[in-house]
N, C-alpha and C positions, 0 to 999 in steps of 0.2 A: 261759668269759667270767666274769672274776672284777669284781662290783660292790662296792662299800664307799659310806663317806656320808664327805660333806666332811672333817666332826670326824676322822673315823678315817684318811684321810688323811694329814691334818694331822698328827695324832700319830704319824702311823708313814709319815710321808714318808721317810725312806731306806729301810724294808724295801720298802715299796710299789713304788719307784722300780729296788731289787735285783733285785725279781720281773719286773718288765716287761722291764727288760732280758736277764734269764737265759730268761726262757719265751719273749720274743715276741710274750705276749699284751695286747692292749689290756687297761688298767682304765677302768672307766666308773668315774665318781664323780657319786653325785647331790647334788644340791642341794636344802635346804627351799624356799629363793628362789630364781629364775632360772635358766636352764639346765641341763641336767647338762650337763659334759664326759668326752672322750673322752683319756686319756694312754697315749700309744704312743712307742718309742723312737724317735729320729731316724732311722736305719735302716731301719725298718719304714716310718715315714711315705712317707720318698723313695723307698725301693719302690712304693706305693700310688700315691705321686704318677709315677713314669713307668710302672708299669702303665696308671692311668687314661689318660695321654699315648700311649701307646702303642696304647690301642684306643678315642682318638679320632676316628679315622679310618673310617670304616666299611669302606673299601678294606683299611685295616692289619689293622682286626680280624678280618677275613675270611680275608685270608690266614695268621693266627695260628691263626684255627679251623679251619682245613684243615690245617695243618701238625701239628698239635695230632689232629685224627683219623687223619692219614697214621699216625705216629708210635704213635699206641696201638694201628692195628690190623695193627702191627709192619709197615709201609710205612720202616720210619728205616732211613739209610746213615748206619753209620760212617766218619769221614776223618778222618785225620791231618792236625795242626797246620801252617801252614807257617811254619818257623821264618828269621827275618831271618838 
């Protein structure tokens, strides 16, 4: 988790910007006033965002963590694709 301050930021808004995209990793940036934020690529976000959507559900989630244990304790079937 890489943190930096506004200022610095600011002055290195494209390397900052380079990084987040290449690693994946959020930067936090803090602020002396109001808020810190959080800057993730768009990518990353929408991910996050239909994960959350995804185990909104308690029924979903459930079945996600069962498939999710199936699968680690080598319970997974391979299949082939069915192609159009």
């Amino acid at each position: 988790m890489e943190i930096t301050t506004y200022s610095n930021f600011r002055q290195n808004l494209k390397s900052h910007l380079d990084s987040i995209l290449k690693t994946h990793a959020p930067l936090f940036v803090k602020r002396s006033k109001g808020e810190d934020v959080v800057v993730m690529s768009m990518s990353d976000y929408e991910g996050m965002q239909e994960t959350l959507h995804l185990l909104s559900s308690p029924n979903n989630a459930a079945r996600i963590n069962s498939a999710l244990k199936s699968y680690s304790e080598g319970k997974g079937e391979e299949h082939e694709l069915i192609e159009d």
